[in-house]
C-alpha positions in Angstrom: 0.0 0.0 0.0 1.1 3.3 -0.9 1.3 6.2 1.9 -1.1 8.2 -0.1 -3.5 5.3 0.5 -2.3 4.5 3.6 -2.9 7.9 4.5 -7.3 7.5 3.0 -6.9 4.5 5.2 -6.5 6.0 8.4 -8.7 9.0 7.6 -11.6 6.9 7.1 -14.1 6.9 11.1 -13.5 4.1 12.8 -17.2 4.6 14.2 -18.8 4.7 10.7 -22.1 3.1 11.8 -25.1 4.2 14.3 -28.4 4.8 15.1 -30.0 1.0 14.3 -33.3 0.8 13.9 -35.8 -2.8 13.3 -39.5 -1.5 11.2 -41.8 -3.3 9.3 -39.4 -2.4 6.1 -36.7 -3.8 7.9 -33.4 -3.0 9.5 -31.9 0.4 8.6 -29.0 2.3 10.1 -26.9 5.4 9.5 -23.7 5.3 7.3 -20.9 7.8 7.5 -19.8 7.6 3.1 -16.2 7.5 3.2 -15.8 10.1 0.3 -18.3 13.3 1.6 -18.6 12.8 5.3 -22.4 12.8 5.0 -24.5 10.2 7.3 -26.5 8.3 4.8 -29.1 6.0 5.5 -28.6 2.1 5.1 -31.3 -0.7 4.9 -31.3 -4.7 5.1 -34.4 -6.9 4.9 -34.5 -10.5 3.9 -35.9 -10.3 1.0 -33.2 -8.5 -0.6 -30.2 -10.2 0.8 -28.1 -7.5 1.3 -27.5 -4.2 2.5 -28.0 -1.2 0.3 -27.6 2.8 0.7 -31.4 4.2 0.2 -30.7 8.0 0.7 -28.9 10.2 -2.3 -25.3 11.1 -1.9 -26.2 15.0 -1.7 -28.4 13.9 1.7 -26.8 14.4 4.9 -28.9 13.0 7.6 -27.9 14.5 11.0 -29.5 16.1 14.4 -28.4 19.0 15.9 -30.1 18.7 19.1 -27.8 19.3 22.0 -25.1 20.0 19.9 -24.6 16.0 19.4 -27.5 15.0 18.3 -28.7 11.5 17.8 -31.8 9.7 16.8 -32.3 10.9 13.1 -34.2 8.3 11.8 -36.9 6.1 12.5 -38.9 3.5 10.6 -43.0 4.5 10.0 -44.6 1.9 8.3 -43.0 1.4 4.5 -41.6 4.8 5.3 -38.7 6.0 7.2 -38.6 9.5 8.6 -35.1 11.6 8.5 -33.9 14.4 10.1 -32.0 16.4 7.7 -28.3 18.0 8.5 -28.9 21.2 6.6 -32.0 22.2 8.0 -33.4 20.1 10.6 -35.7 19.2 8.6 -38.0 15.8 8.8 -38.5 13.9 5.3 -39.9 11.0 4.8 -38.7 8.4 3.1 -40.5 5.4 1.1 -38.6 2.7 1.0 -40.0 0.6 -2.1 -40.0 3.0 -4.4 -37.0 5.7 -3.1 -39.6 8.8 -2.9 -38.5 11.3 -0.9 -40.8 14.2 0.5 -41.1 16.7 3.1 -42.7 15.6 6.4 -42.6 18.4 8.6 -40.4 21.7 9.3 -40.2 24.9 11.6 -38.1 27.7 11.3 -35.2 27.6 14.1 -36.0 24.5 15.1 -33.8 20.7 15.2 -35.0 17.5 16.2 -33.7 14.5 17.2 -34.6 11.2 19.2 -37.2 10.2 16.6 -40.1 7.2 17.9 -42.6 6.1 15.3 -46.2 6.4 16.8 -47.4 4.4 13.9 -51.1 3.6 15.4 -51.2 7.5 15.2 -49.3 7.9 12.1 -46.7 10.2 13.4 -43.3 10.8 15.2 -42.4 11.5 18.6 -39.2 13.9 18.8 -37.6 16.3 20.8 -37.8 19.6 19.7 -34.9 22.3 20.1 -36.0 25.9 19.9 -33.7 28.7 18.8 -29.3 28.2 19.8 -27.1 28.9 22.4 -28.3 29.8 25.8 -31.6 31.2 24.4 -33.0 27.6 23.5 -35.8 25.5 24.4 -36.7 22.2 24.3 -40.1 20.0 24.7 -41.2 16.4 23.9 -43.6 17.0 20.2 -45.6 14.3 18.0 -45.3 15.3 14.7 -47.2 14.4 11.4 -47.0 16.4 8.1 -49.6 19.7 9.2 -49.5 18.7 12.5 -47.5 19.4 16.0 -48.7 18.7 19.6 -46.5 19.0 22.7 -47.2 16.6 24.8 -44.0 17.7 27.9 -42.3 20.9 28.4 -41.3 22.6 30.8 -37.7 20.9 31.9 -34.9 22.3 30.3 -33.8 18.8 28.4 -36.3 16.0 27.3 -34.7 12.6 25.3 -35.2 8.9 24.6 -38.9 8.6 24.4 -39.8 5.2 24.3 -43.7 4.0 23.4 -45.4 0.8 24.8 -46.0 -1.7 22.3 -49.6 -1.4 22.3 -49.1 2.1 22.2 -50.4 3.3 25.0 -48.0 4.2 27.4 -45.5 7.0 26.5 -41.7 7.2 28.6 -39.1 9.5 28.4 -36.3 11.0 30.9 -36.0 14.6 31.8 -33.6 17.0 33.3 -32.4 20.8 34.2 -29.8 22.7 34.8 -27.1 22.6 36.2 -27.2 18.9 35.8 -25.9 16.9 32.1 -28.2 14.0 31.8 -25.2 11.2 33.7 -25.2 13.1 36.5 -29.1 13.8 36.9 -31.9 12.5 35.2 -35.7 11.4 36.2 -37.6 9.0 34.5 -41.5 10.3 33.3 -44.2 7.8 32.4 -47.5 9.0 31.1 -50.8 7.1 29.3 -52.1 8.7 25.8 -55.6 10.5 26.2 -57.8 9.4 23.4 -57.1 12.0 21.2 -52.9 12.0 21.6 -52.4 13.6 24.3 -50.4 13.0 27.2 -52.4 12.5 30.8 -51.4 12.7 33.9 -47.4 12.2 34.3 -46.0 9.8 36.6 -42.5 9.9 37.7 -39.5 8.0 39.4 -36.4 9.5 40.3 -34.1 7.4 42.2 -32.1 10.4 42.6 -29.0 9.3 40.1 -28.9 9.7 36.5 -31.7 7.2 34.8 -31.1 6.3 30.6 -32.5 4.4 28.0 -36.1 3.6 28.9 -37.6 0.7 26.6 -40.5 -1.3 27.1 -40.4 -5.1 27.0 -42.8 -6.9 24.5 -45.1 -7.9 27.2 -45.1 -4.3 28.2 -43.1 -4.2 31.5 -41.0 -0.9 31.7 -37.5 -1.4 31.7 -35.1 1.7 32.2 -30.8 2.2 33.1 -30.2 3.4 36.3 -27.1 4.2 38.4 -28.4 4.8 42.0 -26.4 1.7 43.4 -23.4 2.6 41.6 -23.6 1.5 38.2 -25.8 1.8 35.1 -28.3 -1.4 35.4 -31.5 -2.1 34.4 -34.3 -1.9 36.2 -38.1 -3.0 35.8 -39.8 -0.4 37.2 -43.7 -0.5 38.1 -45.5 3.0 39.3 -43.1 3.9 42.1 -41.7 0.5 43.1 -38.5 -0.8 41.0 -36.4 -4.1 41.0 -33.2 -4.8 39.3 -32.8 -7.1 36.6 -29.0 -7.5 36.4 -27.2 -6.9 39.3 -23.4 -7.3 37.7 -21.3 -4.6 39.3 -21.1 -2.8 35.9 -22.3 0.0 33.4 -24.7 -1.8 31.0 -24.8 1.8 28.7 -22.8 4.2 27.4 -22.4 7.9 28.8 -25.4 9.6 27.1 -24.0 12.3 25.0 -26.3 11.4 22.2 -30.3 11.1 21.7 -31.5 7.6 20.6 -29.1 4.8 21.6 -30.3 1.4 22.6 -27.8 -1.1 24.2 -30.4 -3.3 26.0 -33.9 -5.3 24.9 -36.2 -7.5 27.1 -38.2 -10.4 26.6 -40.5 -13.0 28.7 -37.6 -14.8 29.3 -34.9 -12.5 30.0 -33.0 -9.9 27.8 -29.7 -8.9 26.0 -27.4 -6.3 27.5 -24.3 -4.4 26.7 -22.1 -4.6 29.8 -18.2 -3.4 30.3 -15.5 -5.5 31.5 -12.7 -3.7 32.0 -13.3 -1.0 29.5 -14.4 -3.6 26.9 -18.3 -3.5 26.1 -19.4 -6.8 25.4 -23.2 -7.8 24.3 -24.7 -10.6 26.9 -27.9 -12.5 27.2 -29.8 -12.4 31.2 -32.0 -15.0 32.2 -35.1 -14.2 34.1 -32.9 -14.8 37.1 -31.0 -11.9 36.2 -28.2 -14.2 35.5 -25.6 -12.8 32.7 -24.3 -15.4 30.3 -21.2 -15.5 28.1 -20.8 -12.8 25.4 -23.1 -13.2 22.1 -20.4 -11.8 20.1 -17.1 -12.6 21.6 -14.8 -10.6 19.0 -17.1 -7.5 19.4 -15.3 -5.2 22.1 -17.7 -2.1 21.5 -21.4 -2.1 21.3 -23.2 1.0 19.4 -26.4 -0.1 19.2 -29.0 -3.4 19.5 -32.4 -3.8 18.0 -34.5 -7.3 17.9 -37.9 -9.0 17.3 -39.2 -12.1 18.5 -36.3 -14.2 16.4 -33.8 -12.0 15.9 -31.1 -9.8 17.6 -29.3 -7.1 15.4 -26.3 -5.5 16.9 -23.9 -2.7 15.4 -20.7 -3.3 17.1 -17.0 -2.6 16.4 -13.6 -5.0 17.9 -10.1 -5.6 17.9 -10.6 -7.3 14.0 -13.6 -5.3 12.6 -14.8 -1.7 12.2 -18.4 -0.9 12.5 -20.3 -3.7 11.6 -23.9 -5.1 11.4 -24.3 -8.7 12.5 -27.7 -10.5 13.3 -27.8 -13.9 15.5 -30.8 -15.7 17.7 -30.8 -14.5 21.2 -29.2 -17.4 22.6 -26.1 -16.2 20.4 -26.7 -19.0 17.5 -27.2 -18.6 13.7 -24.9 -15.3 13.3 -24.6 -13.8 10.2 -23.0 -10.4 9.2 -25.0 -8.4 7.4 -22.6 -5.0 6.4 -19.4 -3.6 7.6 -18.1 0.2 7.4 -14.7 -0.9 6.2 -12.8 -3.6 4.7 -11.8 -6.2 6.6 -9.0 -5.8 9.0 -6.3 -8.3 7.7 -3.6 -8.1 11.0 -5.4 -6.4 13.9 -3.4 -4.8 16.6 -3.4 -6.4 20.2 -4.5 -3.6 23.0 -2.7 -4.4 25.9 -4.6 -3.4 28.9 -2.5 -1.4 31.8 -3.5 0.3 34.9 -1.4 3.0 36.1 -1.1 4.1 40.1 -2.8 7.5 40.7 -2.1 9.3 44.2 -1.7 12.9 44.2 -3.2 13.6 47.1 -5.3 11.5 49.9 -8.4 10.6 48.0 -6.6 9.2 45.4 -4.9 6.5 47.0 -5.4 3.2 45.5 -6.3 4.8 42.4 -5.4 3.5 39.2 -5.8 4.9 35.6 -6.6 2.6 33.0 -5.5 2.5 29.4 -5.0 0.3 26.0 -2.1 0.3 24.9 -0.7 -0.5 21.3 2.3 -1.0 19.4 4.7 -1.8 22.2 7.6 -4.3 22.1 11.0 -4.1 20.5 12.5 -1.7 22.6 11.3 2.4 23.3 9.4 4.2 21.2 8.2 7.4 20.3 4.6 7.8 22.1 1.3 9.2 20.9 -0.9 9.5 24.1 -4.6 10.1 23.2 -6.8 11.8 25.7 -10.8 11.5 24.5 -13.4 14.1 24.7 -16.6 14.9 27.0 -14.6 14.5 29.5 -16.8 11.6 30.8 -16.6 9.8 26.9 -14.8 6.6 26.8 -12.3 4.3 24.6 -12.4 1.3 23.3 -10.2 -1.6 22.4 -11.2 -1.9 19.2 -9.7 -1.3 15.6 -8.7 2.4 14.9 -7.7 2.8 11.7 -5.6 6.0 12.9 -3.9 4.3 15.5 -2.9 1.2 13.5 -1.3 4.1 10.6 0.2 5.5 13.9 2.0 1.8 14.7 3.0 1.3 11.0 5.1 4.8 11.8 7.0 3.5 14.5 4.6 5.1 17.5 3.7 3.0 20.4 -0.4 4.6 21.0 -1.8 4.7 24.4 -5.3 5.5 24.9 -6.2 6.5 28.3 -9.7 6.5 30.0 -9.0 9.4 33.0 -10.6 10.1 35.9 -14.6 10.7 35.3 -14.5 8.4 32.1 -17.8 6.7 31.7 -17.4 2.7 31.3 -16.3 2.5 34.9 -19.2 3.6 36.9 -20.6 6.6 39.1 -18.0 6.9 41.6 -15.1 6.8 39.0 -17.3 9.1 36.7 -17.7 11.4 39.2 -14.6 11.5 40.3 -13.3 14.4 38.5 -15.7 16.9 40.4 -14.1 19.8 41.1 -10.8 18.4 39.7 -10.9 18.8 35.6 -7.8 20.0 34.7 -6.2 18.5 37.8 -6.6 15.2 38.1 -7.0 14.2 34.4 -3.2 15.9 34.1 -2.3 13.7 36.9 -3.6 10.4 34.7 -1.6 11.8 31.7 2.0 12.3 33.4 1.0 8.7 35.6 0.4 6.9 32.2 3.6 8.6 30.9 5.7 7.8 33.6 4.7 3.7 33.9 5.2 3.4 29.6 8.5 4.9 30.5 9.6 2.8 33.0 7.8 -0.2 31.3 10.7 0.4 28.3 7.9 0.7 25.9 7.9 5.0 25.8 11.3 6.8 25.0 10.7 9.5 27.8 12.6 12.4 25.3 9.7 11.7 22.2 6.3 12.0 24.3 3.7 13.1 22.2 -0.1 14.2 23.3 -3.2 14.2 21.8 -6.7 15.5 22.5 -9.8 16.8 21.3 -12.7 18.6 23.1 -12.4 18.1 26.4 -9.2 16.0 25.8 -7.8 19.2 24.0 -8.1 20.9 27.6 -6.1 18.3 29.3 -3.4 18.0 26.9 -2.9 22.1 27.2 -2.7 21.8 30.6 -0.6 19.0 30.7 2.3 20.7 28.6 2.0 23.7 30.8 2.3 21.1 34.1 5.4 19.5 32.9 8.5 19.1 30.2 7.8 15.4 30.0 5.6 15.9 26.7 7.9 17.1 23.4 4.3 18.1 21.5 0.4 18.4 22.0 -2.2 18.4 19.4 -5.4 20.1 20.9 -8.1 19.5 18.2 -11.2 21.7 19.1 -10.0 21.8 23.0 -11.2 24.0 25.5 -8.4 26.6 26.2 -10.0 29.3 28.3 -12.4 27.9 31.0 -13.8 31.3 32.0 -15.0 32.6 28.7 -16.2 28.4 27.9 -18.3 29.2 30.7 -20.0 32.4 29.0 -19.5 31.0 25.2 -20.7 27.6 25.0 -24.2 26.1 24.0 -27.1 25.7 26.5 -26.5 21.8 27.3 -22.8 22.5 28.5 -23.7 25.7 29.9 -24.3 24.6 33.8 -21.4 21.7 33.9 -17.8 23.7 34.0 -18.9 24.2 37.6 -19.7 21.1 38.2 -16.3 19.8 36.7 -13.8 23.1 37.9 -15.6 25.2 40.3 -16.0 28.8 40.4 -14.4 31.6 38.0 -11.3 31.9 40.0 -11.1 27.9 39.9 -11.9 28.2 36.1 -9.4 30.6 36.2 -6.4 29.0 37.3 -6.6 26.1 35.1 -7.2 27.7 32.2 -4.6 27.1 29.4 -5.0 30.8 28.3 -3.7 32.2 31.6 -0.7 29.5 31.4 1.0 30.1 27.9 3.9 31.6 29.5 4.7 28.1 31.3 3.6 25.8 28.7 6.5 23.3 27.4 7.1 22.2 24.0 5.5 22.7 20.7 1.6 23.0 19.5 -0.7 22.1 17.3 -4.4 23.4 17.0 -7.2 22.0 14.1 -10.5 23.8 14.5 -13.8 23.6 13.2 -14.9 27.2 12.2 -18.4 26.3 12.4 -18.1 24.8 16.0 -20.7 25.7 18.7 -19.3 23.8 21.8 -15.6 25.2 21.2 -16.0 28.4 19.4 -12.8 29.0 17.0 -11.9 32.5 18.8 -10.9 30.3 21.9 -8.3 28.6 19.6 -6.9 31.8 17.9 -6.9 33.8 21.4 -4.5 30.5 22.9 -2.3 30.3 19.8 -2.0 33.9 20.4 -0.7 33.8 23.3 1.4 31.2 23.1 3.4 33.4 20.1 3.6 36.4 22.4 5.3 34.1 24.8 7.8 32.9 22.4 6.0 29.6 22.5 5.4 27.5 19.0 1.8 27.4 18.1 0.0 25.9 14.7 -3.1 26.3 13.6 -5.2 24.6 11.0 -9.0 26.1 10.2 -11.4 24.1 8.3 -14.2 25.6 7.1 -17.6 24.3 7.5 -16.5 22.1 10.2 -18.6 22.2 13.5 -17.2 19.9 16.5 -15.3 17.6 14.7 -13.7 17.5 12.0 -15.4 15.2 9.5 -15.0 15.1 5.7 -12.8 12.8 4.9 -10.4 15.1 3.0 -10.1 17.5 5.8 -9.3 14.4 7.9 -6.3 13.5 5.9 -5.3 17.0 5.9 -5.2 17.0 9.4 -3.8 13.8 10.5 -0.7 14.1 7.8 0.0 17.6 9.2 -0.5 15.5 13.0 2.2 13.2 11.9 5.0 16.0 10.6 4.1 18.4 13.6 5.3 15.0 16.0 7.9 13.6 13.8 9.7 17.1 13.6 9.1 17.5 17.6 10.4 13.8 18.4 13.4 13.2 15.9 15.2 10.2 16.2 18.6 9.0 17.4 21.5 9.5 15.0 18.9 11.7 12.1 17.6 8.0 10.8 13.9 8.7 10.9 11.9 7.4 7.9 8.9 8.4 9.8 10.2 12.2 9.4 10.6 11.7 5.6 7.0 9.8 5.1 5.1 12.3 7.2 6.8 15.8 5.3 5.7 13.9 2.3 2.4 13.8 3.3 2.1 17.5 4.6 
C-alpha cells in the first residue's frame, strides 16, 4: 500500500455506523460515506439479501439537538422518517420506491430522538427551539400539518420510548445545572384518546436514569445508576427491581439522543455490559443471571435492535470496524449483514494497563486505565490520546488511525481518566471539582509507567486530545516538560470565557467539573502560555458551537507572544469535529509532521520524518 492510500486509510471513522433501527421495512441504520462525510441512511431486509444505501449522496442526515444530536431516523410503516443536517428538517422516506418528500419543518428548530407512533401515524421527537443559551426544548408528535406538545417545561427531554400497544408514552428529563449522567428522572404517562399526554408519573431514584424501553409484554425497563452503576431496572408505578445486578455499566455515557444497548423479553433480555473497558453484548435469564458474550470478538457495542427471532447488533472490535451482525438470542445462527470498512487483515493487540494514581489522599489506591498498542521491540516514540466529554470513553477496538500510527513506528496509548464513563458513578464522578487536575495527573502517571515499562522513549512524548481531551493536553504541557508536543483538536483553552461562550446543554457543567471563576481561572490554558512546554498544534472547526474558534486563535496567540510555538489549522464548515474525509487527511498528515519534527530520532535516521513531510 502506498502512503497516499495508507494515508485514506486511516482518515476513514473508525465509528462509521449508528443509530440502528428494526420496522416493518426492515433494519436500517446510518452510514458515515467515506468520500463526503455525510450520514447516509442504510437498509437490510431479507428479501433483498443485502444491504444497500437508500438516501442520495447529496443527503446528509444528521440532528443537531444538543449539539450531538442522535436519533435521526426512524422507521414508520413502508416509510422512514429523517432528520435532515442542513435544515433540521424531517423527510420521509418510502422505502420501495426511493420517494422522498417533506414531512414536517419549523423555522429555528432541530429534532432528534425520533419514535414512530405508527397507530397514530406520526413521530415523537424532541424539539430544540432557537441556539445557544436562548433555546428551548419540549417532547412534540409530529405528522405532516400537525404538531402537539405533549411535555415541556424541563430544560432537556430525550429517549422517548412507546409501549408496544401504544399506550404508554416514557421518556427521561432534566435541568440545569445537571448533564443527563449526572441527573436525570424518568416520566411515564398514558395517551388520552385523542394524543395527548395524561397525567405524568415519575420515578427519580435520585442518580442519573437512561435508555427507557418497554419489554414486549409491556413491562417498563429503564438504566439506572443509583447503586453505583448503570443497570436495568423493571420499574412499576413507584416501586422498582433490578434485573442484572453485575457490578457494571450496561450503557454508554449519554451524549447522544436515541441509543439502545439493552432489549427485554418473557424470558430475560440482551445487555451491553463493560468489562474492564471492553463492552461486550450478553444474554440475562429471568434470574438476572448474565451469560457468556453473544459476540465474543465484538469489544464495542453502538447499538441493538430485535424482534421475536432476531437480535441485530452494530458493534465494532479488535478485527472489525463498524459492523452489522444479526444472531438468535441465545447467540446462534450469526450472520454479518454489512461492515463500514474492509476487513482488518492483521489487527493490533491492545494491551490493557493500569497505572497508580495518588496525588493527594483521596486518590490512594487509584489507578488509571489504558489500552495500549504498538509496544515491544525496545522504546518508542509515544502518541498519548486523551478522548473528549470528559466523561466519553475508549475502546479496544480497531482504529484505523492508531494502527497508521504503529506502521510509523509510534507505540499509541489511549487512556480512560478520571470521570471516564465505562467505569461507573464513583469513578465518573470522580473528577468533580478536579478537571484539569486530576486528568493531568492520569496523563504524566500513564507517561511515567510506559516509560519505566521500556515501551515510551521519555525524550519523544507526544499528546493528543480533542474537546475536552484538547483541555487536558494544554494543561498537561504547561504542568510538565515530559511531553515534546500536544495536538489540541477543538479543545477547550480558556475555561472562563467556555463558561459564558458555549451552548445551553454544557452551559451549567464547568462548575460542576472546575468550580468557580477563579477555579476556572487558574486552570485555564490561556492564563498558562507563558509556562507551557514544548511545541503545539491546534485543528479547529470554524463552524463549532461547543468550542468556538476564537478560543483557539486567542490560545495560539498567546502562546506566540510568549515565544511559544503554536499551529493552527481552520477548516471551514467544520462544526465539533472535524469530519470530511479530506479534511481528515489533511489534518492527520499535518499531525504526523508536527510530532515527527518534535520527536526526531537518534543519529537523524527517521523514515517516519521523511513519510510524514511527504504527506504534509
Amino acid at each position: 500500500m502506498s502512503a497516499a492510500d495508507a494515508l485514506h486509510a486511516a482518515a476513514r471513522p473508525a465509528d462509521g455506523f449508528g443509530e440502528l433501527r428494526l420496522g416493518p421495512a426492515g433494519v436500517t441504520w446510518l452510514a458515515r460515506d467515506a468520500d463526503s462525510g455525510r450520514w447516509a441512511l442504510w437498509g437490510w431486509r431479507e428479501a433483498h439479501g443485502r444491504a444497500r444505501r437508500l438516501t442520495p449522496p447529496s443527503l446528509d442526515i444528521a440532528s443537531r439537538v444538543n449539539g450531538y444530536g442522535g436519533g435521526a431516523q426512524v422507521p414508520l410503516g413502508p416509510w422512514v422518517v429523517l432528520v435532515a443536517a442542513t435544515d433540521q428538517a424531517l423527510l420521509a422516506l418510502e422505502v420501495g420506491s426511493g420517494r422522498l418528500v417533506p414531512w414536517w419543518s419549523r423555522p429555528g428548530c432541530a429534532y432528534g430522538g425520533l419514535v414512530a407512533d405508527p397507530g397514530r401515524q406520526r413521530v415523537l421527537a424532541v424539539e430544540e427551539q432557537g441556539e445557544g443559551r436562548q433555546g428551548g426544548q419540549r417532547l412534540v408528535a409530529l405528522a405532516p400539518g400537525r404538531r402537539r406538545v405533549l411535555a415541556e417545561g424541563a430544560d432537556f427531554y430525550g429517549a422517548p420510548a412507546l409501549s408496544p400497544d401504544g399506550r404508554r408514552l416514557a421518556w427521561v428529563e432534566w435541568s440545569l445545572p445537571h448533564m443527563p449522567w449526572q441527573r436525570a428522572r424518568l416520566c411515564i404517562a398514558a395517551f388520552t384518546p385523542d394524543g395527548g399526554v395524561g397525567t405524568i408519573r415519575y420515578w427519580d431514584p435520585g442518580a442519573a436514569v437512561t435508555q427507557p424501553t418497554f419489554a414486549a409484554d409491556g413491562r417498563l425497563v429503564c438504566l439506572s445508576d443509583h447503586a453505583g452503576w448503570w443497570q436495568p431496572w423493571s420499574v412499576d408505578g413507584a416501586a422498582a427491581r433490578p434485573l442484572a445486578t453485575a457490578a457494571a455499566d450496561h450503557a454508554s455515557t449519554p451524549w447522544q439522543l436515541g441509543e439502545c444497548q439493552h432489549l427485554w423479553h418473557a424470558d430475560g433480555g440482551v445487555v451491553m455490559r463493560l468489562e474492564a473497558g471492553a463492552a461486550r453484548l450478553a444474554r440475562v435469564d429471568a434470574a438476572g443471571r448474565q451469560r457468556a458474550a453473544l459476540l465474543p470478538d465484538a469489544t464495542r457495542v453502538i447499538g441493538v435492535a430485535g424482534d421475536a427471532r432476531w437480535v441485530y447488533a452494530l458493534t465494532q472490535g479488535p478485527g472489525h470496524g463498524a459492523r452489522l451482525a444479526r444472531l438468535r438470542h441465545d447467540g446462534g445462527g450469526m450472520r454479518v449483514l454489512a461492515t463500514s470498512g474492509p476487513r482488518v487483515e492483521a489487527p493490533l493487540a491492545a494491551e490493557a494497563l493500569a497505572a497508580p494514581v495518588g496525588e493527594d489522599k483521596a486518590a490512594q489506591g487509584e489507578a488509571v486505565p489504558a489500552f495500549v498498542y504498538g509496544a515491544g521491540g525496545g522504546p518508542r516514540p509515544l502518541i498519548l490520546r486523551v478522548h473528549g466529554g470528559p466523561t466519553a470513553a475508549c475502546y479496544p477496538v480497531h482504529d484505523p488511525l492508531i494502527a497508521w500510527w504503529v506502521a510509523q513506528g509510534y507505540a499509541v496509548a489511549d487512556i480512560n481518566p478520571r470521570g471516564s464513563g465505562s467505569y461507573g458513578r464513583a469513578f465518573r464522578e470522580r473528577l468533580a471539582g478536579g478537571w484539569g487536575r486530576l486528568d493531568v495527573a492520569d496523563v504524566e502517571a500513564l507517561a511515567d509507567a510506559l516509560v519505566a515499562r521500556g515501551i515510551a522513549d521519555p525524550a519523544r512524548l507526544c499528546i493528543r486530545g480533542q474537546s475536552a481531551g484538547g483541555f487536558t493536553v494544554l494543561n498537561a504541557l504547561a504542568s510538565s516538560s515530559r511531553f515534546a508536543a500536544g495536538a489540541s483538536l477543538y479543545g477547550v483553552t480558556d475555561a472562563v470565557r467556555l463558561a459564558g461562550q458555549t451552548h445551553r446543554f454544557e452551559s451549567g457543567y464547568l462548575d460542576w467539573l472546575i468550580g468557580d471563576e477563579a477555579a476556572r481561572r487558574a486552570v485555564s490554558p490561556l492564563q498558562r502560555a507563558a509556562v507551557l512546554h514544548g511545541a503545539v498544534l491546534f485543528a479547529q472547526g470554524c463552524r463549532d458551537r461547543v468550542v468556538v474558534p476564537d478560543q483557539t486563535l486567542r490560545m495560539a496567540a498567546a502562546l506566540r507572544r510568549a515565544g511559544r510555538t503554536a499551529e493552527v489549522m481552520l477548516f471551514a464548515g467544520e462544526g465539533h469535529g472535524i469530519r470530511h474525509p479530506a479534511q481528515r487527511r489533511r489534518m492527520i498528515a499535518r499531525e504526523l509532521a508536527f510530532f515527527a519534527r518534535a520527536t526526531p530520532a537518534p543519529h537523524h535516521d527517521d523514515s517516519r520524518r521523511e513519510t510524514a513531510l511527504a504527506l504534509a
